[in-house]
PDB file of the backbone (N, CA, C, O) and the ligand in Angstrom, with CONECT records:
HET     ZN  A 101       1
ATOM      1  N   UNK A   1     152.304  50.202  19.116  1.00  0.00           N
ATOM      2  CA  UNK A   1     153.293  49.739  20.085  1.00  0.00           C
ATOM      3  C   UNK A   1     153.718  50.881  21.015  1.00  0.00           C
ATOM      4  O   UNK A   1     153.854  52.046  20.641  1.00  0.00           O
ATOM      5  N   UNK A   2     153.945  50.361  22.466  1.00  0.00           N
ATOM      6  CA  UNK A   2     154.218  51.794  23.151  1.00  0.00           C
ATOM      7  C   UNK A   2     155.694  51.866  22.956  1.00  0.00           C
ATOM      8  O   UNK A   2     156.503  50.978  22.688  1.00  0.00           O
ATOM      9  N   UNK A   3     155.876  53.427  23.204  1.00  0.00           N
ATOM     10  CA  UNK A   3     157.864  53.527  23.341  1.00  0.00           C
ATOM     11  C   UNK A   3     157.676  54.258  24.080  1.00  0.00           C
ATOM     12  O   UNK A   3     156.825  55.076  24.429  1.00  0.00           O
ATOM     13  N   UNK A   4     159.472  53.537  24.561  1.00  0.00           N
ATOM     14  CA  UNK A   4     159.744  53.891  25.923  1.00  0.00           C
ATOM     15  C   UNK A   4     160.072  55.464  25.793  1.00  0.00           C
ATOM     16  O   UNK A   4     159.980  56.144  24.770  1.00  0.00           O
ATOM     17  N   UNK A   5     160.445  55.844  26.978  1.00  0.00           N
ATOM     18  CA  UNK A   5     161.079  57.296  27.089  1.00  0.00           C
ATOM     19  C   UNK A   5     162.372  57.532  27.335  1.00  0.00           C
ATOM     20  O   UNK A   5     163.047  57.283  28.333  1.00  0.00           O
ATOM     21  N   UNK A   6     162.700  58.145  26.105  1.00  0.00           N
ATOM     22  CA  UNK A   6     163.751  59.245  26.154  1.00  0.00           C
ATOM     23  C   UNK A   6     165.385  58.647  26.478  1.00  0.00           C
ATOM     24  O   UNK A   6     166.293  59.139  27.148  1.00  0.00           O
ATOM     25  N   UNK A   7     165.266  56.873  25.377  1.00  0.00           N
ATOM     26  CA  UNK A   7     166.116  56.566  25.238  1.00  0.00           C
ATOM     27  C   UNK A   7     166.762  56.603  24.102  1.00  0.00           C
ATOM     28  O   UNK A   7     166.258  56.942  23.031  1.00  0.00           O
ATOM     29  N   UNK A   8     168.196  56.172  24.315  1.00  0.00           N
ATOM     30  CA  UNK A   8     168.670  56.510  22.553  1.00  0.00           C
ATOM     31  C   UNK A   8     169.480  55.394  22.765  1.00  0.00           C
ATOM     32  O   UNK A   8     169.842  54.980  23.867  1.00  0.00           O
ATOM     33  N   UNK A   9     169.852  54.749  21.284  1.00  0.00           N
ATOM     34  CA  UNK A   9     170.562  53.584  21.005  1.00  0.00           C
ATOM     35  C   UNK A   9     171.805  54.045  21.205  1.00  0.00           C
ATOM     36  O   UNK A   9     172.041  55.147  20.710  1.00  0.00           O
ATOM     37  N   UNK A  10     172.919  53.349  21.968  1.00  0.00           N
ATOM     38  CA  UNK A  10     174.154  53.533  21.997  1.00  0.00           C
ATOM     39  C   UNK A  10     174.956  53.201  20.296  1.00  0.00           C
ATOM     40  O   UNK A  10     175.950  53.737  19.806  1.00  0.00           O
ATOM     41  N   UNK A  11     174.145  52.235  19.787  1.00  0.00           N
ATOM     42  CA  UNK A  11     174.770  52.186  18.398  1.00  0.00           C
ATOM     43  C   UNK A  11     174.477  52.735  17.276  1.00  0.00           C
ATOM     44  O   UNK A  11     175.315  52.668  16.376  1.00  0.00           O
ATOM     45  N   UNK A  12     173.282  53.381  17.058  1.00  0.00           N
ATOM     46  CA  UNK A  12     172.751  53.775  15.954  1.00  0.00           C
ATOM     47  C   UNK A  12     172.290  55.178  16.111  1.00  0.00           C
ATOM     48  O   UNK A  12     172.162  55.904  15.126  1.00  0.00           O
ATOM     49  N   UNK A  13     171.997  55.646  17.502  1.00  0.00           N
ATOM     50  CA  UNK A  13     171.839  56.987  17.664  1.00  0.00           C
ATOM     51  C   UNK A  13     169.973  56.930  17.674  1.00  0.00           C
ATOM     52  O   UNK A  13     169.370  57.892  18.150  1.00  0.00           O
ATOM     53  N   UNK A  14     169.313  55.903  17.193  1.00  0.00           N
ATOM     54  CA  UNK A  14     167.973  55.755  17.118  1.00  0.00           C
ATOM     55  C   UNK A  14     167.304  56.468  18.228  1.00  0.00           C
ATOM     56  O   UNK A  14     168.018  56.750  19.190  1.00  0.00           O
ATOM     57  N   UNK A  15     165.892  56.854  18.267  1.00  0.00           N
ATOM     58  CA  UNK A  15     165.363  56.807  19.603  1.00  0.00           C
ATOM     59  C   UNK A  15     164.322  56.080  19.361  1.00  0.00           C
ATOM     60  O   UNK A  15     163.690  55.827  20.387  1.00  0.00           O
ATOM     61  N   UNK A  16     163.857  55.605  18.330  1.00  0.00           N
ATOM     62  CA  UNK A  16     162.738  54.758  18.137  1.00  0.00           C
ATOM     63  C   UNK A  16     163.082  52.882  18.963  1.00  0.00           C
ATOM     64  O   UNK A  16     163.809  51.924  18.701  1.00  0.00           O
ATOM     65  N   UNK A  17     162.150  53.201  19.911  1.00  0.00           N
ATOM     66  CA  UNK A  17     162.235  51.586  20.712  1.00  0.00           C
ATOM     67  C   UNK A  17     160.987  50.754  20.688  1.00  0.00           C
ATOM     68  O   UNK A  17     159.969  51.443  20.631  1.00  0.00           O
ATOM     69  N   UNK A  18     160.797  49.494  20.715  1.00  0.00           N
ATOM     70  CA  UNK A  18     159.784  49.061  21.094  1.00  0.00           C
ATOM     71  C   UNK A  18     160.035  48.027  22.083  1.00  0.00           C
ATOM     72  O   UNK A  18     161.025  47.302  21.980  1.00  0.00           O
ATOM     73  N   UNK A  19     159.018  47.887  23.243  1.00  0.00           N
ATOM     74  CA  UNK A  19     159.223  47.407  24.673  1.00  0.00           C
ATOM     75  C   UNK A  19     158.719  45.907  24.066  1.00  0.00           C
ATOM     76  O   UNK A  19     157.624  45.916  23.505  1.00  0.00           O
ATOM     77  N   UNK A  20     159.534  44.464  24.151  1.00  0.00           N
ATOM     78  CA  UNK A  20     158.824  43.470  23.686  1.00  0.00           C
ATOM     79  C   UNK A  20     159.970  42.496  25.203  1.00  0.00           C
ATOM     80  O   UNK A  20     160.875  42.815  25.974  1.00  0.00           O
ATOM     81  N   UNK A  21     158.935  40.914  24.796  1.00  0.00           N
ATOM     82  CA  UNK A  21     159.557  40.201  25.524  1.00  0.00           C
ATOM     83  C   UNK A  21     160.215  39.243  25.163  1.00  0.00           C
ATOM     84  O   UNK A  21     159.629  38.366  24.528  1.00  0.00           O
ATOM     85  N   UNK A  22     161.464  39.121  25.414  1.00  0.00           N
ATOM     86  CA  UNK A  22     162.547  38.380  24.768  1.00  0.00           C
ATOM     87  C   UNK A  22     163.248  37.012  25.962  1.00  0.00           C
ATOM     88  O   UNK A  22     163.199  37.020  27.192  1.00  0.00           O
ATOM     89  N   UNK A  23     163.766  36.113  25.180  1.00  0.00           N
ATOM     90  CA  UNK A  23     164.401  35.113  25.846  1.00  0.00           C
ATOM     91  C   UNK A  23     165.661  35.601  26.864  1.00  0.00           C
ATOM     92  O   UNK A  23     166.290  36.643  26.680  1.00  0.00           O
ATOM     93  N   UNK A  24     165.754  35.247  27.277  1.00  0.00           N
ATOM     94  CA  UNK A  24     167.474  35.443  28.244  1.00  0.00           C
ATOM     95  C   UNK A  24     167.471  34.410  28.939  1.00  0.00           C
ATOM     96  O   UNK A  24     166.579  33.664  29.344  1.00  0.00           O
ATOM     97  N   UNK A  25     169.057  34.450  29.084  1.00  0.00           N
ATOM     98  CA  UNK A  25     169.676  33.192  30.058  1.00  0.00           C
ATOM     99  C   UNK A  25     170.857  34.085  30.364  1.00  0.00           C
ATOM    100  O   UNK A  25     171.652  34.845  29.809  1.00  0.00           O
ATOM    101  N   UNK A  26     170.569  33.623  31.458  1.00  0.00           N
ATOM    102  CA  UNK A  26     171.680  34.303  33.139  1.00  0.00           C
ATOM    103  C   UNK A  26     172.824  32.950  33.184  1.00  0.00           C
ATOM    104  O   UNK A  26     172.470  31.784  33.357  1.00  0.00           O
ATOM    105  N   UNK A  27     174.234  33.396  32.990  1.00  0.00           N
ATOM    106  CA  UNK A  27     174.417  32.388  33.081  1.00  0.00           C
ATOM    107  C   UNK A  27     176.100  33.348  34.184  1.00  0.00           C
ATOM    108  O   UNK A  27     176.698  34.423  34.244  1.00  0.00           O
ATOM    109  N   UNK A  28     176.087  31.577  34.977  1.00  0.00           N
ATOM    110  CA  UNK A  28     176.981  32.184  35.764  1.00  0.00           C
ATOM    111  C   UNK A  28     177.488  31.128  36.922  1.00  0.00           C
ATOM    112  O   UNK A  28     176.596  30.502  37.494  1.00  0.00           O
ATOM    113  N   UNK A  29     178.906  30.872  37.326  1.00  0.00           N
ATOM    114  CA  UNK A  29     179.369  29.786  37.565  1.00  0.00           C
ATOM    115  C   UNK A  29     178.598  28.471  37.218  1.00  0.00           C
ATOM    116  O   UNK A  29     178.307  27.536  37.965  1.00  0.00           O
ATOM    117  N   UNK A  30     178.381  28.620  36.078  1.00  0.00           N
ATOM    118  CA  UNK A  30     178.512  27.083  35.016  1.00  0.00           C
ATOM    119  C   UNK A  30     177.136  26.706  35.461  1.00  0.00           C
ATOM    120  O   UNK A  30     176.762  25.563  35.727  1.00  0.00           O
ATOM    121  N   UNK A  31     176.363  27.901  35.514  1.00  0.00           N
ATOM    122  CA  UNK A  31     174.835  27.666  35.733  1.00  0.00           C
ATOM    123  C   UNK A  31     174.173  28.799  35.087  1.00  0.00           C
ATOM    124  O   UNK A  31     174.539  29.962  34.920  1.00  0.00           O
ATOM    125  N   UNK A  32     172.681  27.918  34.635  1.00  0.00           N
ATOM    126  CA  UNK A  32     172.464  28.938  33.749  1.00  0.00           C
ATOM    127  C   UNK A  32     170.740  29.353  34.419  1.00  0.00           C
ATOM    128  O   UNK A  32     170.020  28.692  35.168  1.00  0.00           O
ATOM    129  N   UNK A  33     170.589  30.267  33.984  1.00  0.00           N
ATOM    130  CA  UNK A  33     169.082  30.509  34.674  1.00  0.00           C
ATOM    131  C   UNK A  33     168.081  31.184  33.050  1.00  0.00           C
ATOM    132  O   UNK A  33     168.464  32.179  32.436  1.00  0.00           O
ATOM    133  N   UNK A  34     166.992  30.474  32.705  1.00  0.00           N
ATOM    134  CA  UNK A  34     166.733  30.672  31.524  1.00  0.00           C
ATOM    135  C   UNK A  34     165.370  31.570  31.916  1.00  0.00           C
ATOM    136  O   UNK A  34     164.462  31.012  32.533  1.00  0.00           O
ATOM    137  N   UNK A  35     165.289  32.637  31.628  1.00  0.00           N
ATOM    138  CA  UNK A  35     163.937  33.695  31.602  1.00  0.00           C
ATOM    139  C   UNK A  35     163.401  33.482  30.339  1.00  0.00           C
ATOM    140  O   UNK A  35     164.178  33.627  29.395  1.00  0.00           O
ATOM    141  N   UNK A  36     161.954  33.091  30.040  1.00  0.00           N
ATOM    142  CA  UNK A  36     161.487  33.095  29.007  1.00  0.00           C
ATOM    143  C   UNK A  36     160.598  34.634  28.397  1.00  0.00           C
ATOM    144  O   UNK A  36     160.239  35.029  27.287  1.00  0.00           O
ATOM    145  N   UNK A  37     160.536  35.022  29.419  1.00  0.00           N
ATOM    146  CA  UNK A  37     159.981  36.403  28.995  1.00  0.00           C
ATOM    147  C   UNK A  37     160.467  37.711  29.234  1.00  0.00           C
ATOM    148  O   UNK A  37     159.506  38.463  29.396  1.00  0.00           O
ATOM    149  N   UNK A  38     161.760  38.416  29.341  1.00  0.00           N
ATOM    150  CA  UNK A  38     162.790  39.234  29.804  1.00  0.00           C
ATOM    151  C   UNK A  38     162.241  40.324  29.446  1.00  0.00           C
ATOM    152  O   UNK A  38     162.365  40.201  28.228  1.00  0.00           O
ATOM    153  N   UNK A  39     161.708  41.337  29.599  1.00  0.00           N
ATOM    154  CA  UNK A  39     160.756  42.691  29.546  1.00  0.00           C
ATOM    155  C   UNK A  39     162.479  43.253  28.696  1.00  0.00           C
ATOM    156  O   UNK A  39     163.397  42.884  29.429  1.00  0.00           O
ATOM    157  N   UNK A  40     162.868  43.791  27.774  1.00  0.00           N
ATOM    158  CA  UNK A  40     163.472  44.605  26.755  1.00  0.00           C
ATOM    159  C   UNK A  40     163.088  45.902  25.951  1.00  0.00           C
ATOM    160  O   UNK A  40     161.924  46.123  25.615  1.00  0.00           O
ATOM    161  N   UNK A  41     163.903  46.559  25.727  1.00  0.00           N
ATOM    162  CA  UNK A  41     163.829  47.457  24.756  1.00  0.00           C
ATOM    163  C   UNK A  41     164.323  47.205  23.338  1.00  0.00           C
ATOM    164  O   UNK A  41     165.541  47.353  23.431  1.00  0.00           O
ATOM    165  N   UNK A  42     164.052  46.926  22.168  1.00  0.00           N
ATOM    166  CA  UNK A  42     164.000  46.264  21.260  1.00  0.00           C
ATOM    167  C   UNK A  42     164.690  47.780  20.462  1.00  0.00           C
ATOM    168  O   UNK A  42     163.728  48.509  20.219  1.00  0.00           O
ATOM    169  N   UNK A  43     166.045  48.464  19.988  1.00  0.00           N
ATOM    170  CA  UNK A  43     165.858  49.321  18.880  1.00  0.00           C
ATOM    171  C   UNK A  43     165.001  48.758  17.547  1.00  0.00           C
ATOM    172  O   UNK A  43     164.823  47.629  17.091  1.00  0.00           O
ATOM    173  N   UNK A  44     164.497  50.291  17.091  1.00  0.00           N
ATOM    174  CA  UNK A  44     163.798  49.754  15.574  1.00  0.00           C
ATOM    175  C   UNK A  44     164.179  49.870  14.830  1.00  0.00           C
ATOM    176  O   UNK A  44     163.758  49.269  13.842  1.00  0.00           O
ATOM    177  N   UNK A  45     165.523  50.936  14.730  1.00  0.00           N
ATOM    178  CA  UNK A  45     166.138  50.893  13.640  1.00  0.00           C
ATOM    179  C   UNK A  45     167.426  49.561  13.359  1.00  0.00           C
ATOM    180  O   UNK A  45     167.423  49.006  12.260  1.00  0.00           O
ATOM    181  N   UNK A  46     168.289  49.212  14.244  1.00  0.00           N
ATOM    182  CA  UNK A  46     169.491  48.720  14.444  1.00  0.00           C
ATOM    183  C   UNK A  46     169.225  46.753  14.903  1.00  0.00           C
ATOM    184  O   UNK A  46     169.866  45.713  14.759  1.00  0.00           O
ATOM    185  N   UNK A  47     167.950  47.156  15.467  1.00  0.00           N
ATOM    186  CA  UNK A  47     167.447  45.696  16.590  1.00  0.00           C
ATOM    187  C   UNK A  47     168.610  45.209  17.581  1.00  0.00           C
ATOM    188  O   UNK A  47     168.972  44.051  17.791  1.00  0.00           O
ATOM    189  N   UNK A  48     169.102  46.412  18.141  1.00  0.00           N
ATOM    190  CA  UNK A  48     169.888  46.215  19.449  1.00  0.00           C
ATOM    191  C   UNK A  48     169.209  46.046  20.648  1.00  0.00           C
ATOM    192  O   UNK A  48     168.288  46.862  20.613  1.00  0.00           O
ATOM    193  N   UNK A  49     169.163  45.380  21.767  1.00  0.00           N
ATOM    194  CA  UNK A  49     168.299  44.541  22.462  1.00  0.00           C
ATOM    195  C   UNK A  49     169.078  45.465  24.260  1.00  0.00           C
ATOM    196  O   UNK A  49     170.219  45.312  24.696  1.00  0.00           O
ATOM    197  N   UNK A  50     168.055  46.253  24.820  1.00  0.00           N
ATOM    198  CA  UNK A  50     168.743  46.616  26.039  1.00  0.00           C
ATOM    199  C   UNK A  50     167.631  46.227  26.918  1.00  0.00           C
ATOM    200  O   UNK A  50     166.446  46.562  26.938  1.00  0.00           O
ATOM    201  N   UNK A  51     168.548  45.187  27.858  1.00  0.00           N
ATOM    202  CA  UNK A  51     167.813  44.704  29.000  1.00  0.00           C
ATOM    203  C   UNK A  51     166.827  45.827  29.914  1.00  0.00           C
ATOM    204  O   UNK A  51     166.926  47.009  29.586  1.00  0.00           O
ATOM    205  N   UNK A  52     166.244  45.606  30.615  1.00  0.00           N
ATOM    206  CA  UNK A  52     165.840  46.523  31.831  1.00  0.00           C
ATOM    207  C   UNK A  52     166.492  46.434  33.045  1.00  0.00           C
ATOM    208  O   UNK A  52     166.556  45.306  33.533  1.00  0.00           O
ATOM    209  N   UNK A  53     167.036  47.431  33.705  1.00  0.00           N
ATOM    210  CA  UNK A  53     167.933  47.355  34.106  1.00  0.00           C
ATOM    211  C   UNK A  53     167.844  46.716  35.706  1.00  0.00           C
ATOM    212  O   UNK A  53     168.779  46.300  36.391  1.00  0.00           O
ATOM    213  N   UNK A  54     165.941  46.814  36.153  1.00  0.00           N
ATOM    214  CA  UNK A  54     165.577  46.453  37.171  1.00  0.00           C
ATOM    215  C   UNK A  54     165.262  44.888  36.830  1.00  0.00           C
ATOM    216  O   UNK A  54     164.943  44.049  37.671  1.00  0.00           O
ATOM    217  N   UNK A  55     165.397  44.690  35.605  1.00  0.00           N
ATOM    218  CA  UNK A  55     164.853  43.314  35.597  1.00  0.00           C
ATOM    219  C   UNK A  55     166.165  42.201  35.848  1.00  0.00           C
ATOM    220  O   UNK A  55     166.268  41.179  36.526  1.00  0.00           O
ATOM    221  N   UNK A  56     166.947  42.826  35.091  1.00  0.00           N
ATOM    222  CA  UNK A  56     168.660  42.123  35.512  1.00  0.00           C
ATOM    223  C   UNK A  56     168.931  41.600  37.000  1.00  0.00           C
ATOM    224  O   UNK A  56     169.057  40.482  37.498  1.00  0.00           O
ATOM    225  N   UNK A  57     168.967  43.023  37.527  1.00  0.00           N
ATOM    226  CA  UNK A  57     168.363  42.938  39.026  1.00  0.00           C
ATOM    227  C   UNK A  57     167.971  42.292  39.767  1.00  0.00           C
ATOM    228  O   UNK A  57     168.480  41.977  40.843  1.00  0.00           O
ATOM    229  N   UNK A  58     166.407  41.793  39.048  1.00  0.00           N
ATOM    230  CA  UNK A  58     165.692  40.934  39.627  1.00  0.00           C
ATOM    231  C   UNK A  58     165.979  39.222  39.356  1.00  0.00           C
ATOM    232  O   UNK A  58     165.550  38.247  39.973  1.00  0.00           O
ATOM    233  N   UNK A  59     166.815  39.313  38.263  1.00  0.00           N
ATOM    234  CA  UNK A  59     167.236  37.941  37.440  1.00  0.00           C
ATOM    235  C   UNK A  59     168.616  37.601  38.401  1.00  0.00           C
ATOM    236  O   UNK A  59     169.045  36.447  38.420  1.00  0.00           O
ATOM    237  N   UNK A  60     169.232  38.601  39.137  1.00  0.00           N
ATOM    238  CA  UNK A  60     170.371  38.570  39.437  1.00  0.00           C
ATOM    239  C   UNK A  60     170.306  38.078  41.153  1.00  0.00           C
ATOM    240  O   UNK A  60     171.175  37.481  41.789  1.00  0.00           O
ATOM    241  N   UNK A  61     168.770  38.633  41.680  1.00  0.00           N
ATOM    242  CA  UNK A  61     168.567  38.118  42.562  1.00  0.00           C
ATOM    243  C   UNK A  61     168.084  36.799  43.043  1.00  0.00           C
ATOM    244  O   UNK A  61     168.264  36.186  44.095  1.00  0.00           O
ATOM    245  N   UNK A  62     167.354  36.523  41.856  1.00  0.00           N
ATOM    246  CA  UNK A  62     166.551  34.945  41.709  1.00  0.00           C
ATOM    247  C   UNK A  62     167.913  34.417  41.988  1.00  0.00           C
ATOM    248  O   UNK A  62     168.120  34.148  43.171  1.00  0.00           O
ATOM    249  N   UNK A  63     169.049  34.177  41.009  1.00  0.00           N
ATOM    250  CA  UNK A  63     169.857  33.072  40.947  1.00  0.00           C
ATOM    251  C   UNK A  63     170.615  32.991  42.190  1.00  0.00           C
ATOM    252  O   UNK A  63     171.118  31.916  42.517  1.00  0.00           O
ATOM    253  N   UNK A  64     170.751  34.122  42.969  1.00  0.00           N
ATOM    254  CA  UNK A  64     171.291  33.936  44.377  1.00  0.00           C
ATOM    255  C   UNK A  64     171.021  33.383  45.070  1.00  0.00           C
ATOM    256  O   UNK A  64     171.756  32.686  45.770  1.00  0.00           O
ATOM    257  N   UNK A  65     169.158  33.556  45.167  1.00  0.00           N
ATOM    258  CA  UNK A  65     168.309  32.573  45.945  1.00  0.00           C
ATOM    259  C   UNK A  65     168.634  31.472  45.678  1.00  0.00           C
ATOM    260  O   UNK A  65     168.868  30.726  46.629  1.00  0.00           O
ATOM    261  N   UNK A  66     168.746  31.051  44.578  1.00  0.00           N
ATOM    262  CA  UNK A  66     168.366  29.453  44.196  1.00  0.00           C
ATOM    263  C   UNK A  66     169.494  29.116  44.550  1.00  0.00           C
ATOM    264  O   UNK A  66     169.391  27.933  44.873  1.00  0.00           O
ATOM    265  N   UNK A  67     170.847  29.551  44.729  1.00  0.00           N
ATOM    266  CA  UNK A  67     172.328  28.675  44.934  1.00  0.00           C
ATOM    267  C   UNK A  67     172.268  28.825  46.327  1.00  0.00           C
ATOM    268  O   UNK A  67     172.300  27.709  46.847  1.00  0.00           O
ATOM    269  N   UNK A  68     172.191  29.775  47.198  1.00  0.00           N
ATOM    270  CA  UNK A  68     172.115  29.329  48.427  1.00  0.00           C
ATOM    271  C   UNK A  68     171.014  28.715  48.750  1.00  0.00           C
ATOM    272  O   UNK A  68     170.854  28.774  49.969  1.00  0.00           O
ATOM    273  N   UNK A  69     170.214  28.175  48.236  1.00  0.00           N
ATOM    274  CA  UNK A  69     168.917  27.343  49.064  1.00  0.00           C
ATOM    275  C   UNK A  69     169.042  26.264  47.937  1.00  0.00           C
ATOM    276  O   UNK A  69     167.967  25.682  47.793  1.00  0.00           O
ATOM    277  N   UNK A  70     169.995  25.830  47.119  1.00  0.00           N
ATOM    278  CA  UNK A  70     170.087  24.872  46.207  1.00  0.00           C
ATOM    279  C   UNK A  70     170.618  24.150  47.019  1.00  0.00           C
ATOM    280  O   UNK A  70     171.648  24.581  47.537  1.00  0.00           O
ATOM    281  N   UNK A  71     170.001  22.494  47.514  1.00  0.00           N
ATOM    282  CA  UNK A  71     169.936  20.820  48.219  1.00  0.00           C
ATOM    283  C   UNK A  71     170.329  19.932  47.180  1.00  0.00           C
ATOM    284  O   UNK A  71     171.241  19.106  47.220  1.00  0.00           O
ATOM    285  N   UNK A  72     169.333  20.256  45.990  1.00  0.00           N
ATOM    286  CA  UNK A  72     169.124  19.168  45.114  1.00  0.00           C
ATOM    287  C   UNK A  72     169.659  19.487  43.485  1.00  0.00           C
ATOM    288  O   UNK A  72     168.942  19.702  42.508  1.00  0.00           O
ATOM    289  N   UNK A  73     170.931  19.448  43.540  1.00  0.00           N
ATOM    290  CA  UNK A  73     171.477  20.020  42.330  1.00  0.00           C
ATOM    291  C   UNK A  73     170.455  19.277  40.956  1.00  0.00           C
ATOM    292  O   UNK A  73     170.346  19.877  39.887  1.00  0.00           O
ATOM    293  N   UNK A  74     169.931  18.234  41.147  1.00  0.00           N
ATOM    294  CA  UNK A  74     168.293  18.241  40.405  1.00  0.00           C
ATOM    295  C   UNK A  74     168.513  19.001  40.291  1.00  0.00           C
ATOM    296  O   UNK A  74     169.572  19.475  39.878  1.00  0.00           O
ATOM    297  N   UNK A  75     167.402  19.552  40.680  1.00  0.00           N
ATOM    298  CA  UNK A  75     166.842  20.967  40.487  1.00  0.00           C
ATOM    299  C   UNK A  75     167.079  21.723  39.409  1.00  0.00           C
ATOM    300  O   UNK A  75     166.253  22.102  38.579  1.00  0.00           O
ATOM    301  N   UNK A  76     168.413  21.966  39.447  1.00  0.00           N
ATOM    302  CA  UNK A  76     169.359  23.213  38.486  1.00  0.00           C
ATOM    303  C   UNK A  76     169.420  22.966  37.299  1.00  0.00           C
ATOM    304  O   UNK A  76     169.943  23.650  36.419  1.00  0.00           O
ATOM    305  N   UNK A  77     168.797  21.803  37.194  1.00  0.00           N
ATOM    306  CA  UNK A  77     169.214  21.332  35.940  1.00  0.00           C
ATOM    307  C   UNK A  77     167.671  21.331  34.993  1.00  0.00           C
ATOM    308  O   UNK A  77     167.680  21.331  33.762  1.00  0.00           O
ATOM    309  N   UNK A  78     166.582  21.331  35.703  1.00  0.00           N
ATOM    310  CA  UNK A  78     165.565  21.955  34.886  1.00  0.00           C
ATOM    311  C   UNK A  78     165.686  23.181  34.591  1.00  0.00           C
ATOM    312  O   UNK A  78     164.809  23.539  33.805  1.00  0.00           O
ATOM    313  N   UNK A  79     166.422  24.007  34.895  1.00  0.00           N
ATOM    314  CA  UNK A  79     166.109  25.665  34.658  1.00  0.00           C
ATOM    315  C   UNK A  79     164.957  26.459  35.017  1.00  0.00           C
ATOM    316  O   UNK A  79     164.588  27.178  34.089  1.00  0.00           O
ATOM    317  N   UNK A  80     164.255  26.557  36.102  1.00  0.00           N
ATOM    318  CA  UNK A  80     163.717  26.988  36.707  1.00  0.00           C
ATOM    319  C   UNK A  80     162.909  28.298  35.409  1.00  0.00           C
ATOM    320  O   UNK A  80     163.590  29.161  34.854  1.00  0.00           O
ATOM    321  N   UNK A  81     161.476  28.133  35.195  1.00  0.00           N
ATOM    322  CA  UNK A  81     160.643  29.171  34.293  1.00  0.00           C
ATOM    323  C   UNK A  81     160.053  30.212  34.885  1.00  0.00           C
ATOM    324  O   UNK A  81     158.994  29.921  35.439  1.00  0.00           O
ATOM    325  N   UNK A  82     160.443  31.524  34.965  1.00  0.00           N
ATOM    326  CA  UNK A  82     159.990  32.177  35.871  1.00  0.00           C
ATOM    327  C   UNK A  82     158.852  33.321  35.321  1.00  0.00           C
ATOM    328  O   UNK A  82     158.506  32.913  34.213  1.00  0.00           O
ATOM    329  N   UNK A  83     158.401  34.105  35.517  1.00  0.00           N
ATOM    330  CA  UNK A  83     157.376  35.299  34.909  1.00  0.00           C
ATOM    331  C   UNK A  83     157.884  36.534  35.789  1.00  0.00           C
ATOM    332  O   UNK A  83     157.597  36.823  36.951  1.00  0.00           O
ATOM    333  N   UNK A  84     158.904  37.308  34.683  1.00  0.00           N
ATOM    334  CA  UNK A  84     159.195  38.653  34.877  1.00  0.00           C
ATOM    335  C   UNK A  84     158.235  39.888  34.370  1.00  0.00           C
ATOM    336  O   UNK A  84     158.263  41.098  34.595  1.00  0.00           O
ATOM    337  N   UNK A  85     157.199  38.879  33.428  1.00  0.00           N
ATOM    338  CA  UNK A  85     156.584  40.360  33.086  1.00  0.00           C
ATOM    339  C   UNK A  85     155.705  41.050  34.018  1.00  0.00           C
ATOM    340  O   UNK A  85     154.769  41.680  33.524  1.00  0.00           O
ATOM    341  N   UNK A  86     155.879  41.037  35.596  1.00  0.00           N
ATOM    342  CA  UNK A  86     155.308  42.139  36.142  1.00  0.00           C
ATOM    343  C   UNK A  86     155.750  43.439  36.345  1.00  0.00           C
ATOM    344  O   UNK A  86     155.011  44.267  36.878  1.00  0.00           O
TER     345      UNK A  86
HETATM  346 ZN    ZN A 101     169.912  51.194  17.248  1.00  0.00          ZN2+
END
């Protein structure tokens, strides 16, 4: 498994990480945006879960898009499946 660099767990003091892909949901004025594959840092000792911080970012930008160009409140209600792992 690769690890990342030259992070340390805020809770356990660990530096052992492994980079895996995890669920998330963005949720925010009573809408939720569900990522099925959220690029993470996984601790190995503790299994404390730290987002990426560009990926938030990028999760933070999707949902902007979608409320100002949201017509068809449809829509919102599938939860939109997106692919962050690039
Ligand atoms: Zn830890």
């Amino acid at each position: 498994m690769t690890k990342t660099k030259n992070t340390k767990c805020y809770y356990c003091g660990s530096e052992d990480f492994e980079e895996r892909r995890v669920r998330y949901i963005y949720s925010r004025e009573n809408n939720d945006l569900f990522i099925p594959d959220m690029p993470a840092d996984i601790c190995l000792n503790c299994g404390m879960v730290y987002y990426h911080g560009s990926a938030l970012l990028k999760v933070e930008q999707r949902f902007k898009a979608i409320q100002k160009h949201q017509e068809q409140p449809d829509r919102y209600a599938t939860m939109p499946v997106m692919d962050y792992a690039s």
